[in-house]
Backbone as JSON, one array per atom type, in Angstrom:
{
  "sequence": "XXXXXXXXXXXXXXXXXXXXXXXXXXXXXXXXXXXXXXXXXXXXXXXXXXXXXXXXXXXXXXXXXXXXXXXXXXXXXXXXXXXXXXXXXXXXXXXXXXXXXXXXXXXXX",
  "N": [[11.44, -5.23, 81.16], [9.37, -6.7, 79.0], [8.34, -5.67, 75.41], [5.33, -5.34, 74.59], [2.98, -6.34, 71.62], [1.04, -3.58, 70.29], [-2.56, -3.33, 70.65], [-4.25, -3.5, 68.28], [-6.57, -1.88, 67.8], [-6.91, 0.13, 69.52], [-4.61, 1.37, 68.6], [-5.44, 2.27, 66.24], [-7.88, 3.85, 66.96], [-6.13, 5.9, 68.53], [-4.77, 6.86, 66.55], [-6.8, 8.29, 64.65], [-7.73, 10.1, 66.97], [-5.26, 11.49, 66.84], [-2.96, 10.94, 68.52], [0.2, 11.35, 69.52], [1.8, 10.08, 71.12], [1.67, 7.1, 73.61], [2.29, 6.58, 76.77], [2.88, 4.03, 79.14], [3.27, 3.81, 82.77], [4.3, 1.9, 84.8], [4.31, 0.95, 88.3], [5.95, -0.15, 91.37], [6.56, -2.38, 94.06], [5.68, -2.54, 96.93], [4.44, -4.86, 96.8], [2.22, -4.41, 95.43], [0.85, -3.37, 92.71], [0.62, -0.58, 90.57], [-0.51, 1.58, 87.86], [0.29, 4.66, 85.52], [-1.39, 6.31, 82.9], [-0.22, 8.06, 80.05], [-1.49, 10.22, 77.66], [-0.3, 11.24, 74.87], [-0.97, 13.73, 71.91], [-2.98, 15.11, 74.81], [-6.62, 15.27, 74.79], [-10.05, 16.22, 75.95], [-11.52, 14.16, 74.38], [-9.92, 12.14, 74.61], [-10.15, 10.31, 77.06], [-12.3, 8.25, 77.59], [-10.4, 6.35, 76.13], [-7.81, 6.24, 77.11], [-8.56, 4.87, 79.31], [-9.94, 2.34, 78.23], [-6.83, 1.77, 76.86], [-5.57, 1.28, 79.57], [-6.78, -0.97, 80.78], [-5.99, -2.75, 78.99], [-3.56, -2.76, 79.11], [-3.18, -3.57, 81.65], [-3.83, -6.6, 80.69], [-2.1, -7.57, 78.86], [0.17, -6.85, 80.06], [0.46, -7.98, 83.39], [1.0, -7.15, 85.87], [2.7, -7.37, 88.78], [3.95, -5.54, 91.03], [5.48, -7.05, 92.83], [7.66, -7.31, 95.6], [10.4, -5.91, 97.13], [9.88, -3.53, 99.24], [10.99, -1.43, 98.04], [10.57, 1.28, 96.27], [10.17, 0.67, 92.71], [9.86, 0.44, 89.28], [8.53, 0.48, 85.53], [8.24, 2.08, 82.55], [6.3, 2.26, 79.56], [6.93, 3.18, 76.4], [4.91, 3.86, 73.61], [5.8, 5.29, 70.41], [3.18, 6.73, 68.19], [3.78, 8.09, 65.93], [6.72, 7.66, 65.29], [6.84, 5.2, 64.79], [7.76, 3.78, 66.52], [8.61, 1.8, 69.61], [9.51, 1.9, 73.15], [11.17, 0.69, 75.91], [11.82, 0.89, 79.72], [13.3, 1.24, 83.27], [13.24, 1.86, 86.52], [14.19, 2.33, 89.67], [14.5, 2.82, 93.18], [17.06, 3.01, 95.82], [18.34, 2.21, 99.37], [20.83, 4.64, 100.44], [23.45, 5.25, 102.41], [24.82, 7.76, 104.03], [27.52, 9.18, 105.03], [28.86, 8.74, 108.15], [28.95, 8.91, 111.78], [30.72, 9.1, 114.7], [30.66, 9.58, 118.3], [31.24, 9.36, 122.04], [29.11, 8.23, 124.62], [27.44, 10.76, 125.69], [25.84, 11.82, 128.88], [22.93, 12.71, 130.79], [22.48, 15.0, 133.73], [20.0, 14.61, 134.6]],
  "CA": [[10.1, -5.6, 80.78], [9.48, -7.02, 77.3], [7.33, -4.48, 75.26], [4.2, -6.41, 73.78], [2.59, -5.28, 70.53], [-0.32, -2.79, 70.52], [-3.58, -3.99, 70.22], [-4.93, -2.64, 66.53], [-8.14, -1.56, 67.68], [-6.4, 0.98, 70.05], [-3.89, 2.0, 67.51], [-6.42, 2.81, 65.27], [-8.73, 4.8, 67.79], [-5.06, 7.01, 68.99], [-4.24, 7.62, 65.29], [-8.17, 9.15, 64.75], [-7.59, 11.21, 67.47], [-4.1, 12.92, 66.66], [-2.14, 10.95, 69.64], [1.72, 11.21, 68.82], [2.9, 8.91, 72.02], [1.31, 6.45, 74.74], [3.32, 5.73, 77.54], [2.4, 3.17, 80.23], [4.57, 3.96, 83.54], [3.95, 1.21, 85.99], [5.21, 1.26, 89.52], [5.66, -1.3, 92.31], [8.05, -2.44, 95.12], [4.9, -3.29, 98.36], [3.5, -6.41, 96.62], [0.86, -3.92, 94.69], [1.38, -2.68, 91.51], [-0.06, 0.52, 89.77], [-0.24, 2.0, 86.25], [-0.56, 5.98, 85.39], [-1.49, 5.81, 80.95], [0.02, 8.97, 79.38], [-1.32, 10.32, 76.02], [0.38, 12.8, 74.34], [-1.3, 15.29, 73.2], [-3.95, 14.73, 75.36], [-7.71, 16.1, 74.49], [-10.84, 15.73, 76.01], [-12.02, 12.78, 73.61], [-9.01, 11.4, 75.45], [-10.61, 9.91, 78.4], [-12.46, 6.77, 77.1], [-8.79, 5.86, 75.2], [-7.04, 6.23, 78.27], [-9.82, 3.83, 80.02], [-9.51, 1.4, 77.04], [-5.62, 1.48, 77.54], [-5.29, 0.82, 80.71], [-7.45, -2.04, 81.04], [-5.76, -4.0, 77.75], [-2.52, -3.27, 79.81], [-3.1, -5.02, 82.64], [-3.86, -7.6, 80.39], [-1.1, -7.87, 78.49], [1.9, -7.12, 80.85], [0.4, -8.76, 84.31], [2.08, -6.15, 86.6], [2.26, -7.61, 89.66], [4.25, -4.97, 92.03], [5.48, -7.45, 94.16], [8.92, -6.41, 95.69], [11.07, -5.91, 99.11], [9.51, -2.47, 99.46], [11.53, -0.32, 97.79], [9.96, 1.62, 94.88], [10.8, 0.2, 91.28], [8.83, 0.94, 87.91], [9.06, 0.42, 84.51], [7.49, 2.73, 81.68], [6.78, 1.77, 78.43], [5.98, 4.12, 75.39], [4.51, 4.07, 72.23], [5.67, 6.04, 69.77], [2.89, 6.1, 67.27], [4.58, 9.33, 64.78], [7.62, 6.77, 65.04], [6.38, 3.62, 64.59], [8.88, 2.59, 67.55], [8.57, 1.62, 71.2], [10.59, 2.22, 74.02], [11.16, 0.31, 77.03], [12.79, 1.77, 80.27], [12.9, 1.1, 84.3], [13.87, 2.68, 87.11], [14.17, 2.19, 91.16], [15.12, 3.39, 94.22], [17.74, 1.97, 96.71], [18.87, 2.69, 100.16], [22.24, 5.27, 100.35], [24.25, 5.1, 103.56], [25.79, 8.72, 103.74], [28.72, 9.61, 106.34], [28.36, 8.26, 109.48], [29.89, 9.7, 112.85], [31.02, 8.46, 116.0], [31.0, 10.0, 119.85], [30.72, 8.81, 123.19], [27.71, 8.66, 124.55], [27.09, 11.68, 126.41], [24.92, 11.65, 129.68], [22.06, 14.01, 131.48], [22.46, 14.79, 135.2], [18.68, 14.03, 135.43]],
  "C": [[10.05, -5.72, 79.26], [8.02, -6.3, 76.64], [6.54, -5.87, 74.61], [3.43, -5.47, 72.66], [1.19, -4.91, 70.81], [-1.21, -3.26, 70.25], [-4.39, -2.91, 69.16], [-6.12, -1.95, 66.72], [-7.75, -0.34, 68.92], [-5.32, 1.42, 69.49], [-4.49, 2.6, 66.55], [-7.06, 3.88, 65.57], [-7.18, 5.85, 68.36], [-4.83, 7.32, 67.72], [-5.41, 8.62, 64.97], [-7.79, 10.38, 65.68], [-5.82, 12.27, 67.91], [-3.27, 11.73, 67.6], [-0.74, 10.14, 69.05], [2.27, 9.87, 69.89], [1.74, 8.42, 73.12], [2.32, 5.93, 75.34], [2.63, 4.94, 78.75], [3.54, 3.33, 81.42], [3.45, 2.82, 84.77], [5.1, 1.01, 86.92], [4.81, 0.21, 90.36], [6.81, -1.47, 93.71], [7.16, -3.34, 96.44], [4.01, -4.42, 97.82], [1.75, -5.73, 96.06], [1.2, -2.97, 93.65], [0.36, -1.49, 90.75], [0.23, 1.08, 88.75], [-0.88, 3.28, 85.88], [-0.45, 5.46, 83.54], [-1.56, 7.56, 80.68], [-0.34, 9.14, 77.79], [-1.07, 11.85, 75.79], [-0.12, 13.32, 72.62], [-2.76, 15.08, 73.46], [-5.3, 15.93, 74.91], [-8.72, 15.29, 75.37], [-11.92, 14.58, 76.11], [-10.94, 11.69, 73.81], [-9.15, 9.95, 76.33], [-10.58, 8.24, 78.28], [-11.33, 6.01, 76.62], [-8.03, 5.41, 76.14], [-7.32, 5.05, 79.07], [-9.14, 2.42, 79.72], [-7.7, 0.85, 77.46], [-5.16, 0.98, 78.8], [-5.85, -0.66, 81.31], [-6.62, -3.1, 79.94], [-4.3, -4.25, 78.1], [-2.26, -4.01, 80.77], [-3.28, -6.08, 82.23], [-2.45, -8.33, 80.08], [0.33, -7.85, 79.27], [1.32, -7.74, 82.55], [1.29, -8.48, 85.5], [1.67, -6.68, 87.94], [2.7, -6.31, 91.23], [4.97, -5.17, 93.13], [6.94, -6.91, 94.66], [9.48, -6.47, 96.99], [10.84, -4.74, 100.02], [9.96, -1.41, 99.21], [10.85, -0.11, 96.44], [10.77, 1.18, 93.71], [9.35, 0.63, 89.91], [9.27, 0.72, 86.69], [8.04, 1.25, 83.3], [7.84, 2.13, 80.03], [6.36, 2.83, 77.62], [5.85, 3.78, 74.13], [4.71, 4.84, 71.3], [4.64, 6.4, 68.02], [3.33, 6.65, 65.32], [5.7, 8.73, 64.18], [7.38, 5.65, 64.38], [7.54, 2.9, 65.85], [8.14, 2.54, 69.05], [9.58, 1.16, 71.6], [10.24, 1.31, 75.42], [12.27, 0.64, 78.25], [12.52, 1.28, 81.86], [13.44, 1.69, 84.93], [14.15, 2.02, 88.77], [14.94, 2.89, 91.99], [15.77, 2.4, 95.43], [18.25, 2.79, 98.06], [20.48, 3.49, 99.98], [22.74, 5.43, 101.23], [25.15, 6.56, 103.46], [26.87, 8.39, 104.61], [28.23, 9.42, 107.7], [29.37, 9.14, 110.73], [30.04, 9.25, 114.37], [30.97, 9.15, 117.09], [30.98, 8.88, 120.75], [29.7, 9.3, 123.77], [27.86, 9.43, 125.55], [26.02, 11.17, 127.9], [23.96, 12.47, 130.48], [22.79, 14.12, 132.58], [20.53, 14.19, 135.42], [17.95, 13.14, 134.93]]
}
């Protein structure tokens, strides 16, 4: 996922209130995509920010979710103490352990 730059008017409002990192973790895989918005260190006067964030992300990244049904995600963060951002993904895939063979057994009844 290609990070997109912060929108200034929510960089501005997380520096006011102290916040060292925003991360965006969005998740997908059933053709519906969802987004939890991490601020670190979270307060109170948080909330509305969080709101704000989340809404200017769906703008900007257009998360659709869609997928073959296996969970996938990608988180992004903000570092704003840094000045950097991070981009990162993840998923889950089927694992086939050890398999085992008999004959098939049968009841009497």
């Amino acid at each position: 996922m290609t990070i997109q730059p912060i929108s200034k008017v929510i960089y501005d409002k997380a520096k006011l209130l102290d916040v060292e990192t925003i991360t965006l973790q969005f998740t997908g895989g059933n053709d519906e995509g969802a987004l939890q918005v991490n601020i670190d260190p979270y307060n109170s006067n948080s909330d509305s920010l969080e709101n704000e964030i989340e809404n200017w992300a769906w703008e900007v990244y257009q998360y659709s979710g869609a997928g073959d049904g296996d969970d996938y995600g990608d988180d992004i963060t903000y570092d704003l103490k840094e000045g950097t951002a991070t981009s990162s993904n993840w998923y889950t895939s089927r694992y086939d352990g050890q398999s085992t063979e008999k004959d098939i057994e049968i009841t009497p009844e």
